[in-house]
VEXDO-430801 format. One record per residue (C-alpha): residue number from 0; residue in three letters; x, y negated, z. Coordinates in steps of 0.1 Angstrom, whole numbers. Last residue first. Example, Ala and Ser with C-alpha at 12.3 -4.5 7.8 and 13.67 -1.06 7.14 Angstrom:
2
REC pos code    xx    yy    zz
REC   1  SER   137    11    71
REC   0  ALA   123    45    78
***
This chain:
121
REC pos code    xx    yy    zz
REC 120  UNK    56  -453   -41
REC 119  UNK    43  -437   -73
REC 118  UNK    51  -401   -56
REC 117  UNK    34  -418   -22
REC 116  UNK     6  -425   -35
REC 115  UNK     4  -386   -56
REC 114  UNK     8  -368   -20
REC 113  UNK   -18  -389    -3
REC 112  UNK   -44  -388   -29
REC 111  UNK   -34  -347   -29
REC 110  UNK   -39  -346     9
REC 109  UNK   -70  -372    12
REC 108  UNK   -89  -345   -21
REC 107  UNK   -73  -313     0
REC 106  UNK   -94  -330    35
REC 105  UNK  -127  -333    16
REC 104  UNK  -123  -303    -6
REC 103  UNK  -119  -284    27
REC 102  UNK  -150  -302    47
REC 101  UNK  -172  -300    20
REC 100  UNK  -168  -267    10
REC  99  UNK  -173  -256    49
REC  98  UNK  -206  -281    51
REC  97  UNK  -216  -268    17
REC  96  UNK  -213  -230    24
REC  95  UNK  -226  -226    62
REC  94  UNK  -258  -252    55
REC  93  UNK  -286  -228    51
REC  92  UNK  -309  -241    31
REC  91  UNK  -342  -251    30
REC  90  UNK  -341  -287    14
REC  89  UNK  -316  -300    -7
REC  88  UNK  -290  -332    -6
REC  87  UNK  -262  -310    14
REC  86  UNK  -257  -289   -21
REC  85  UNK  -252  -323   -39
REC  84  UNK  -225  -330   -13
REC  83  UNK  -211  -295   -13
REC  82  UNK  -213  -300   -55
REC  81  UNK  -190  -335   -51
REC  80  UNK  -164  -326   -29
REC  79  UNK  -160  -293   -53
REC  78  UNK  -153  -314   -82
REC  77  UNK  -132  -337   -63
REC  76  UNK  -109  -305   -51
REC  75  UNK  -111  -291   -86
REC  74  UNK   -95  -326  -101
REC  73  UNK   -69  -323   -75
REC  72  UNK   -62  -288   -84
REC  71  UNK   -59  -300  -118
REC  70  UNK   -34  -327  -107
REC  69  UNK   -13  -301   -93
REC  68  UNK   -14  -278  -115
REC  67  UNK    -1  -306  -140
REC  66  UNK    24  -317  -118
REC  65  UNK    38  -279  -114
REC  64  UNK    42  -278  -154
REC  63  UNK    59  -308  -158
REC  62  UNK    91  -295  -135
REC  61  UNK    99  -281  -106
REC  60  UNK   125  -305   -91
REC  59  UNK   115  -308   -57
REC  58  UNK   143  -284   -43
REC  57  UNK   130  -261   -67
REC  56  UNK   125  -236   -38
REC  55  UNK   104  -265   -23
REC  54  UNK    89  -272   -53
REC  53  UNK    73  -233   -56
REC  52  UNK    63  -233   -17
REC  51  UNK    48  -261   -22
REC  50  UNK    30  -253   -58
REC  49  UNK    19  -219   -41
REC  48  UNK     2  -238   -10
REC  47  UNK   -17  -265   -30
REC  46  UNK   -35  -237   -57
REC  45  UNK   -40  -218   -27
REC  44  UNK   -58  -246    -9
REC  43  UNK   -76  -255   -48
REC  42  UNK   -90  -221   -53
REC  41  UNK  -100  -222   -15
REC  40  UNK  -116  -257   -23
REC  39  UNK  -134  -243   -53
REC  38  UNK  -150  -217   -37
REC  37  UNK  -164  -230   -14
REC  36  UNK  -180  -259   -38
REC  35  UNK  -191  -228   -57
REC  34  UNK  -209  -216   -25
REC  33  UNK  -223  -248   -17
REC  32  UNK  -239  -252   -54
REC  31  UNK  -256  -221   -55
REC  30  UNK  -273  -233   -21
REC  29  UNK  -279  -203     6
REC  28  UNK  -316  -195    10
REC  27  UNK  -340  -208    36
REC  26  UNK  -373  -193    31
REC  25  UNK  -372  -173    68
REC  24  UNK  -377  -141    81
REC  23  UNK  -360  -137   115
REC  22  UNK  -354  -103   128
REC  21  UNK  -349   -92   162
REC  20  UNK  -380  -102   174
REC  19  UNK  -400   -76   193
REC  18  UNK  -422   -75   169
REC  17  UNK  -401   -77   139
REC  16  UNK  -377   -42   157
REC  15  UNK  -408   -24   155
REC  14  UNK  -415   -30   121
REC  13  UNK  -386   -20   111
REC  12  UNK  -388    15   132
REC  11  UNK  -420    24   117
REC  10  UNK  -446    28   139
REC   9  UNK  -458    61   152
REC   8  UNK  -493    70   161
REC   7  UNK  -499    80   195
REC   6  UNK  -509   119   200
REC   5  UNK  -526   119   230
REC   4  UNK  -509   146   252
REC   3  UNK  -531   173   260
REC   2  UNK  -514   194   293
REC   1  UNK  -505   230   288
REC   0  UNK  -514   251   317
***
C-alpha cells in the first residue's frame, strides 16, 4: 500500500534562509572615501616602520632622501585624516573603513608631529 504524499512545492534555498532571517538587505554601502583613507594610513604605517628600521641601521644618519619620505608620509597621513572624516560626514554607511582610517592616520599624523618637534628641538 503506497501512501499519497502531497507534493509541496519547493522554495528556493535563498529564499528560505531571508525568511528565517539570516540575511540582512540593507542600502548602506561602504564610503569610497573611508577605504582610501585605509589605505592611506597603512601606506603611511609601512612607510613609518621601513624608514626606522632604515635610520636605525644608519645610526640616524640616513640622509635627505629618508626625510623626504618621511614628510611625504606625513603629508599622506593628513590626507587620509581628512577623507575618514569626510567619509564619517555621510549617510548610510557602514562605518568599518573611516572609523579604522581615521583612527591610524590620526595616531601616525601625533607620531610624525611628534617626531619632526622634537628634530627642531
Amino acid at each position: 500500500m503506497i501512501k499519497n504524499k502531497r507534493r509541496q512545492d519547493k522554495i528556493p534555498r535563498k529564499v528560505k534562509k531571508a525568511r528565517s532571517g539570516k540575511y540582512k538587505f540593507s542600502v548602506r554601502t561602504h564610503p569610497i572615501q573611508g577605504i582610501i583613507s585605509f589605505g592611506f594610513g597603512i601606506v603611511s604605517l609601512f612607510a613609518f616602520i621601513i624608514l626606522c628600521v632604515l635610520s636605525g641601521n644608519a645610526k640616524g644618519t640616513s640622509g635627505l632622501m629618508a626625510g623626504v619620505v618621511g614628510v611625504l608620509s606625513m603629508l599622506i597621513s593628513i590626507v587620509g585624516f581628512v577623507l575618514a572624516m569626510i567619509a564619517l560626514r555621510k549617510r548610510d554607511i557602514h562605518y568599518r573603513f573611516p572609523v579604522i582610517g581615521g583612527i591610524l592616520n590620526g595616531i601616525l599624523m601625533i607620531v610624525y608631529l611628534t617626531l619632526y618637534v622634537s628634530g627642531i628641538l
